[in-house]
C-alpha positions as CSV (number, residue, x, y, z in Angstrom):
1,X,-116.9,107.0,36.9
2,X,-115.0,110.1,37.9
3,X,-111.8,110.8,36.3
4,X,-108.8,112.3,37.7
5,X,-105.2,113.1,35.7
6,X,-102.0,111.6,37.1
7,X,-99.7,114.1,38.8
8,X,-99.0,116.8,36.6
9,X,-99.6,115.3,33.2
10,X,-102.4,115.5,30.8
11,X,-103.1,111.8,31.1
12,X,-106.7,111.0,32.5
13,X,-107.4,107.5,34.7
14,X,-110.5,106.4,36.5
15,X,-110.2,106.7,40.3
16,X,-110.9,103.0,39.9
17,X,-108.2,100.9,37.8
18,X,-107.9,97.3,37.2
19,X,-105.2,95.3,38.4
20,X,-104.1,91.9,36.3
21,X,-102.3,90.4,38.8
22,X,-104.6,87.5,38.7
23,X,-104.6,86.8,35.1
24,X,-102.4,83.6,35.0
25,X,-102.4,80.0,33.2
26,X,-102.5,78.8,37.6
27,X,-99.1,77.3,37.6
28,X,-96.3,78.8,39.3
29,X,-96.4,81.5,42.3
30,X,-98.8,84.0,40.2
31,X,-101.1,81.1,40.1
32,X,-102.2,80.6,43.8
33,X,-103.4,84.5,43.5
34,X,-105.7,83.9,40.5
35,X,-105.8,82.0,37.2
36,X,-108.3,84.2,34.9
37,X,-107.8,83.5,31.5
38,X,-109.5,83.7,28.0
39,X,-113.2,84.0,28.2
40,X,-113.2,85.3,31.9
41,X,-110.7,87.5,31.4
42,X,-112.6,88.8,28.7
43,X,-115.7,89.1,30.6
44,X,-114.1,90.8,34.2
45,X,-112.6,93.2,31.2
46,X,-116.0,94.1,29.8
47,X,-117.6,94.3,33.6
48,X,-114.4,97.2,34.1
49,X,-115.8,98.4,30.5
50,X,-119.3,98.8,31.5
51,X,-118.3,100.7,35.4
52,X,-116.4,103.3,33.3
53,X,-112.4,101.5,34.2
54,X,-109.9,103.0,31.4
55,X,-107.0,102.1,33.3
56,X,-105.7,98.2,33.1
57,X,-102.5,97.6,35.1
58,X,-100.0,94.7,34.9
59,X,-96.6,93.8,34.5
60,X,-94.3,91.6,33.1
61,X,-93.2,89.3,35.8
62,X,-96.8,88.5,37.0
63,X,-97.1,84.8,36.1
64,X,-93.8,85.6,33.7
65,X,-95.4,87.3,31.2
66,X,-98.5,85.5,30.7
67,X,-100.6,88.1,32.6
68,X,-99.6,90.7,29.6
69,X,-100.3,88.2,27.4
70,X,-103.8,87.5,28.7
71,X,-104.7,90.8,28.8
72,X,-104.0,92.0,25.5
73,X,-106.0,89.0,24.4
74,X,-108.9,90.0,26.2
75,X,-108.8,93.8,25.4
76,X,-108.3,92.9,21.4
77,X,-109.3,96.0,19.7
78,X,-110.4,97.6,22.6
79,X,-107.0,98.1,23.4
80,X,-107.2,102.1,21.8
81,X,-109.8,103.4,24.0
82,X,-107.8,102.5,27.4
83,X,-105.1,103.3,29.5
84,X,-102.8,100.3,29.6
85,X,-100.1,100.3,31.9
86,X,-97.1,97.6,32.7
87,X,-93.7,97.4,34.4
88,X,-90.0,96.1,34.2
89,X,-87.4,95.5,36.6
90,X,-87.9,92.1,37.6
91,X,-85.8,89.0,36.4
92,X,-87.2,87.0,33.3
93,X,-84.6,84.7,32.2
94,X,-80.9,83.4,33.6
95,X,-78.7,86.2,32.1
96,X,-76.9,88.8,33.6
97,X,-79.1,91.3,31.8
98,X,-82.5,89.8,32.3
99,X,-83.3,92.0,35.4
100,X,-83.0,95.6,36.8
101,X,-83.2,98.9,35.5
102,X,-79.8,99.2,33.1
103,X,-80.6,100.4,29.4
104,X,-80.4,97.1,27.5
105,X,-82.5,95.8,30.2
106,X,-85.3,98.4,30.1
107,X,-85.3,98.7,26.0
108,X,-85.2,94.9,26.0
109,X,-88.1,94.3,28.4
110,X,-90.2,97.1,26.9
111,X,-89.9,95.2,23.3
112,X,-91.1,92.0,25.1
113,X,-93.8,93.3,26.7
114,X,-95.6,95.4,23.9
115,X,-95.5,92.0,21.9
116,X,-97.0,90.6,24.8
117,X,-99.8,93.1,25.1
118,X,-100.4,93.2,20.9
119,X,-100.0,96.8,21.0
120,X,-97.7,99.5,19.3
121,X,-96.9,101.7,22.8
122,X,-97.3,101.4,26.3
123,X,-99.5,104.2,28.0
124,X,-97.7,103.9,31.4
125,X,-94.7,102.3,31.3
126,X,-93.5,102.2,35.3
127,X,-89.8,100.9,37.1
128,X,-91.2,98.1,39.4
129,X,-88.4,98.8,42.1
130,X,-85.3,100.7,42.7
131,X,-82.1,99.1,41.3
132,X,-79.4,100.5,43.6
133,X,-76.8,99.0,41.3
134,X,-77.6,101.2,38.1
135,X,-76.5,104.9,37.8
136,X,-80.0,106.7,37.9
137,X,-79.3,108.8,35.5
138,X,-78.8,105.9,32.9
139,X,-82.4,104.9,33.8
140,X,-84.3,108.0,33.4
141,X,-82.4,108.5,30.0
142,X,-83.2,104.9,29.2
143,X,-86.9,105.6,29.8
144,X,-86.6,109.1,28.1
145,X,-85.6,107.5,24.4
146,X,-88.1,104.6,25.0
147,X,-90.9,108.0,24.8
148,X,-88.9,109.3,22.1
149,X,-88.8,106.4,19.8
150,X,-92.9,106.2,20.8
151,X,-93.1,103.1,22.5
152,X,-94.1,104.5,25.8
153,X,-96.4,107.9,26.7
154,X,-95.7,108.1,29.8
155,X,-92.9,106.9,32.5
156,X,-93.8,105.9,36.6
157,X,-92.3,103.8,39.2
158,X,-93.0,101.4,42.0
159,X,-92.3,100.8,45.4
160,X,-89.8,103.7,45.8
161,X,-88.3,104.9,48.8
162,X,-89.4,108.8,49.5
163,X,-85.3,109.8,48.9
164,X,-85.6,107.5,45.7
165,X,-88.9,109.5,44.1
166,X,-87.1,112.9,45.0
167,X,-84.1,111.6,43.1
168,X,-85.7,110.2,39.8
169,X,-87.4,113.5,40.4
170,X,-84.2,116.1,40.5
171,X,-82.2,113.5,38.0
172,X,-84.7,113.9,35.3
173,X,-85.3,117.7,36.1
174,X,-81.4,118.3,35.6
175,X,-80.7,116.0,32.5
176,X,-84.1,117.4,31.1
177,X,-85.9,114.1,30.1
178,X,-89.1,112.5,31.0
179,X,-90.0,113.0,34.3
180,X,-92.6,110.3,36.8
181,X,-95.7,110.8,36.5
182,X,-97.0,108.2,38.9
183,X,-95.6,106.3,42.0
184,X,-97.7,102.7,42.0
185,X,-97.7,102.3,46.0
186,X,-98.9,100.2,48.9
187,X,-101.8,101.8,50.6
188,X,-104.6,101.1,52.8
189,X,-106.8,101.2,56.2
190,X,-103.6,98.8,57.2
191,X,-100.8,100.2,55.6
192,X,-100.5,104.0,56.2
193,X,-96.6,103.9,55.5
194,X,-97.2,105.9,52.8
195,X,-98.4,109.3,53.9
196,X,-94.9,109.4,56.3
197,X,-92.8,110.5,52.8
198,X,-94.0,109.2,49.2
199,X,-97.6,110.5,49.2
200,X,-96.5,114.2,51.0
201,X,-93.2,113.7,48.1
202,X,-95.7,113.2,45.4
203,X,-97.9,116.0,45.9
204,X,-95.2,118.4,46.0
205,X,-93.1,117.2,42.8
206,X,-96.7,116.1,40.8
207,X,-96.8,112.3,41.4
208,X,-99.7,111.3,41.3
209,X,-100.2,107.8,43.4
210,X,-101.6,104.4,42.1
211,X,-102.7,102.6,44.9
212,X,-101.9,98.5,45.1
213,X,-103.4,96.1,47.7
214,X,-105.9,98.8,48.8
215,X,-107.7,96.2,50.6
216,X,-104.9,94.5,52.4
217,X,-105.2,91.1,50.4
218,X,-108.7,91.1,51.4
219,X,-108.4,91.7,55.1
220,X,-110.3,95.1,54.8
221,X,-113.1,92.8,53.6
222,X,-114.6,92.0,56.2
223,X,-114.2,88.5,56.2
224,X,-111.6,87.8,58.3
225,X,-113.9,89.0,61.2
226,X,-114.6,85.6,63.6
227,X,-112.2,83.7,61.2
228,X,-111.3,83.8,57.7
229,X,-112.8,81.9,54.8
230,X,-109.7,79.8,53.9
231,X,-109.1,81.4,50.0
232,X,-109.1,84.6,52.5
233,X,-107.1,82.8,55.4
234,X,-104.2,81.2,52.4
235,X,-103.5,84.6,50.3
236,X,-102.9,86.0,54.0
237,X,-100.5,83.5,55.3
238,X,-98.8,83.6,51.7
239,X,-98.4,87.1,51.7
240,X,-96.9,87.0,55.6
241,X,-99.8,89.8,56.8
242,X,-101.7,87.7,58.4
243,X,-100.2,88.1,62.0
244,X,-99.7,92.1,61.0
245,X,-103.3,92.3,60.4
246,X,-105.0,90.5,63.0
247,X,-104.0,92.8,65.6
248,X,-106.5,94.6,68.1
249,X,-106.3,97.6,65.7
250,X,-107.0,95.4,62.7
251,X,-110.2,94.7,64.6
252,X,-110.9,98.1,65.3
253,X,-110.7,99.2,61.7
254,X,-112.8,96.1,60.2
255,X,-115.5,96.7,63.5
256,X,-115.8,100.7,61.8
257,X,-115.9,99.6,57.9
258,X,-119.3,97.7,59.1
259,X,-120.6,100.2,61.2
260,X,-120.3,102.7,58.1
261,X,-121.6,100.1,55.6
262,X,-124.2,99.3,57.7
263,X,-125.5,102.7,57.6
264,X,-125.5,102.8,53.8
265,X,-127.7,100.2,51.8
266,X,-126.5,97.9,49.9
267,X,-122.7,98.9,50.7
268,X,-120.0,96.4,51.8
269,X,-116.7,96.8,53.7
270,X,-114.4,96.9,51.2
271,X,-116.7,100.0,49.3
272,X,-115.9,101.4,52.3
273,X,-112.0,101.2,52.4
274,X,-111.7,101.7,48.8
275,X,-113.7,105.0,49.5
276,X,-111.4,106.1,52.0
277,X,-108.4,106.0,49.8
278,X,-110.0,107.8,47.3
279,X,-110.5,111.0,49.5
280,X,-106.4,110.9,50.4
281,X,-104.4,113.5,49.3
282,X,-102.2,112.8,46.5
283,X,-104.2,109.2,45.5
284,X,-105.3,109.5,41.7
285,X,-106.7,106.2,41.1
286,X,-107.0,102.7,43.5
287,X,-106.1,99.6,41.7
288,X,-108.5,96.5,42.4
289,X,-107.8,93.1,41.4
290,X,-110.7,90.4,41.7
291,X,-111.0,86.6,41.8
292,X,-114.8,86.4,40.8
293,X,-116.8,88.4,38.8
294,X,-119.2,89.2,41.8
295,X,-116.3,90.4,44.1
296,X,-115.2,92.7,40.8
297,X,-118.7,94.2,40.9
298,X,-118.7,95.1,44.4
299,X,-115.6,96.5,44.5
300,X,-116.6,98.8,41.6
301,X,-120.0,100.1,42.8
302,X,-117.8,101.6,45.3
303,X,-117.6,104.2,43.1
304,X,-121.7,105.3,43.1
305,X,-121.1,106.9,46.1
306,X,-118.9,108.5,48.9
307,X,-118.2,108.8,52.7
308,X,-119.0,111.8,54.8
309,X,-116.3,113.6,56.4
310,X,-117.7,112.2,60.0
311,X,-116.9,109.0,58.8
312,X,-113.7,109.3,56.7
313,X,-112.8,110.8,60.4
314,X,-113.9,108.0,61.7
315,X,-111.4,105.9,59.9
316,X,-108.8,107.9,60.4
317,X,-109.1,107.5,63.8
318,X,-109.6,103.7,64.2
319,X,-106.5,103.0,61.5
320,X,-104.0,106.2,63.4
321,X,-101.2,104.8,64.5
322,X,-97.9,107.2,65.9
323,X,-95.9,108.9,63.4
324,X,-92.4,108.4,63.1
325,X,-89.9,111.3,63.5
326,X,-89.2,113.9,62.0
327,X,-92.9,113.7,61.0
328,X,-93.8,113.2,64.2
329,X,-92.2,116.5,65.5
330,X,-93.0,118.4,62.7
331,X,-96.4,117.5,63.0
332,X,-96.0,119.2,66.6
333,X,-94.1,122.6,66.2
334,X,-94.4,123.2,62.1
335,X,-98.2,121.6,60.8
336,X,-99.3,125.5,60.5
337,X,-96.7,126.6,58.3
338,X,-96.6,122.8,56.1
339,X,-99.9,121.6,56.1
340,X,-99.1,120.0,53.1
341,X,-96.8,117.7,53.9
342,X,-99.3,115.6,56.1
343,X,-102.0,113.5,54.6
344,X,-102.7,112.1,57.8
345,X,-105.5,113.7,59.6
């Protein structure tokens, strides 16, 4: 599997990553997306093993903690020859301090969660969210001594605005600490918000992007077409897309994922997505998450082969939808002189 570092950092990642979202006890909100534990954790681990995965992504409010428990379990002393990655900002217990992005909070939640995992340091320690009410300059410095005192490698965040990124981004730069390395963002066929200001952002400052729900909680599947299959149908009503997605352009992009997979053998819909964000500027790796070993497997072999430009144009065109301003006038009177900033086609 191809490699590629994230941002401007010497740490390497597959282009495909593993997302532990769906390792869970099934109890509890985490538990209607998946409930992979013990030995079938272990084995969707040694199927991301085999397909070349180093990088294994969770966090520690996915089914409150338990997912980075799971995981560690399963990766036992495997753990060393991986990328693992996890996040904090979310609220784990009733006091004042159990949540956001203040020091004791992030030196706190970084103690639980390398317990959790069974492991000495974190390789990517990410923010999970932007926490308005903390000075950002007590969170970079927070995150900064957390690398110092070798519990994390490296530092990224989460569902950022494009202002926030540059911020963490200048902040670090002036107070001379760690700096983001990686932005774990929304990013699909269906959800292009990205490329108006994080992705353009991240190319210019070194960010190098994570990609979450690549397949638009399995809309980009292909399943959906003439009705979804109801595990398909519920994690879309629970996730509120499903009115968002079923949309004449949804059925334009899932009618061109076919056409293309059609045309190579063996392929499916979602290799075809997953292969579109790989060729977007800025994306260093696409996190998948998987139910069943079989949908794992597919999703993986997406990575034995690629899309022609024809047809990556082909998508861009069915998924386009306007541009908001300014992008949308500097797209008309500046693209020759900032090429750059658009990773829209």
């Amino acid at each position: 599997m191809e490699m590629r570092y994230l941002g401007k950092s010497g740490l390497e990642v597959s282009v495909f990553g593993f997302g532990t979202m769906t390792f869970s006890d099934g109890e509890g909100v985490f538990g209607g997306v998946g409930a992979t534990r013990g030995d079938d954790a272990r084995w969707q681990i040694d199927i991301c093993l085999d397909a070349g995965v180093n990088l294994f992504d969770t966090a520690d409010v996915y089914a409150a903690g338990r997912s980075e428990e799971i995981l560690g379990e399963a990766l036992g002393n495997r753990r060393k020859d991986v990328v693992v990655a996890t996040k904090a900002f979310g609220r784990m217990g009733r006091n004042a301090h159990d949540t956001g992005l203040s020091r004791r909070h992030l030196i706190e939640a970084c103690d639980a969660s390398l317990k959790r995992l069974g492991t000495d340091w974190i390789d990517l320690y990410q923010v999970h969210s932007f926490d308005a009410l903390v000075p950002i300059e007590e969170t970079m410095r927070a995150l900064d001594d957390l690398v110092t005192a070798g519990k994390v490698r490296y530092i990224g965040c989460s569902n950022y605005a494009g202002w926030q990124l540059m911020k963490a981004s200048a902040t670090a730069q002036q107070l001379g600490t760690e700096r983001f390395i990686g932005q774990q963002i929304q990013y699909s066929l269906m959800v292009r918000d990205a490329e108006d200001e994080l992705l353009p952002c991240g190319v210019d400052q070194g960010v190098g992007a994570l990609i979450w729900s690549p397949l638009a909680q399995g809309f980009l599947s292909g399943k959906f077409r003439g009705g979804a299959d109801a595990d398909t149908a519920m994690r879309l009503v629970l996730s509120g897309r499903l009115k968002a997605y079923d949309t004449p352009l949804g059925a334009k992009v899932v009618d061109t994922l076919l056409e293309i997979a059609a045309a190579h053998d063996g392929a499916s819909p979602s290799q075809v997505a997953l292969n579109w964000l790989l060729a977007r500027p800025g994306v260093s790796t696409v996190l998948i998450g998987a139910r069943s070993n079989e949908q794992l497997a597919d999703n993986l072999a997406a990575a034995n082969w690629s899309l022609s430009p024809d047809e990556v144009a082909a998508l861009d065109s069915a998924s386009q939808v306007s541009m908001r301003y300014p992008n949308s006038h500097h797209r008309v009177f500046t693209l020759a002189r900032n090429p750059q900033l658009f990773a829209r086609s």
